[in-house]
C-alpha positions in Angstrom: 84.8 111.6 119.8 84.6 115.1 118.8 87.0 116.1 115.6 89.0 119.0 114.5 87.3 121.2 111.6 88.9 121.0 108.4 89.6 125.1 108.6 91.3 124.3 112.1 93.9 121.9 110.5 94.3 123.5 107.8 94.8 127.1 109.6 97.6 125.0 112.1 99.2 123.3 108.8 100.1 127.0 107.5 101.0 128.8 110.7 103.2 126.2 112.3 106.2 125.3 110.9 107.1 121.6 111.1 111.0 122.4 111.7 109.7 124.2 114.5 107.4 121.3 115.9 110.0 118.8 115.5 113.2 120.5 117.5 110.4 121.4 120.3 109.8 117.4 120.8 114.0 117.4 120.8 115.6 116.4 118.2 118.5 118.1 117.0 118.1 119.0 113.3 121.0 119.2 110.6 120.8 121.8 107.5 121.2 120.1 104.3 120.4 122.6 101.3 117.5 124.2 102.0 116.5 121.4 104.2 117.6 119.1 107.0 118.8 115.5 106.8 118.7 113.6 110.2 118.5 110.3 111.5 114.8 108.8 111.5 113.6 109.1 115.0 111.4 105.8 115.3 114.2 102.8 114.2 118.4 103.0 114.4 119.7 104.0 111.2 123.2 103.8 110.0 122.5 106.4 107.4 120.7 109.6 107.6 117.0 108.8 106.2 114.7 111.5 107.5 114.7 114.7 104.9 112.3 118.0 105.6 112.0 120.1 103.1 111.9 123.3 105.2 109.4 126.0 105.4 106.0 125.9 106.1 103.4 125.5 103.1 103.9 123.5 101.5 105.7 120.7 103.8 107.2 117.4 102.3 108.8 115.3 104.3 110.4 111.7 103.3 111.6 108.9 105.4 112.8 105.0 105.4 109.8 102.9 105.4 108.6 102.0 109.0 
């Protein structure tokens, strides 16, 4: 199975915003700060525990443990 070059991922990592890539699949993101604070999308939660720090480089993103 071929794999992507390094430069490839790395080039797509700075160029595309995650924010972006996540309301494209659907989900509805809410602004918290100079963030967003949502529900995690793979289990129910009763509390928000998703947080994206927004912009594009660099990303950081934390979440309830799956």
């Amino acid at each position: 199975m071929a794999s992507i070059p390094d430069t490839e991922l790395d080039r797509l990592k700075h160029d595309i915003s995650l924010v972006y890539l996540v309301e494209i699949s659907g989900i509805e993101l809410k602004k918290h700060g100079k963030g967003y604070l949502n529900p995690c999308p793979f289990n129910a939660d009763k509390e928000p525990s998703l947080v994206i720090s927004a912009g594009r480089v660099p990303i950081s993103v934390a979440h309830c443990a799956i």
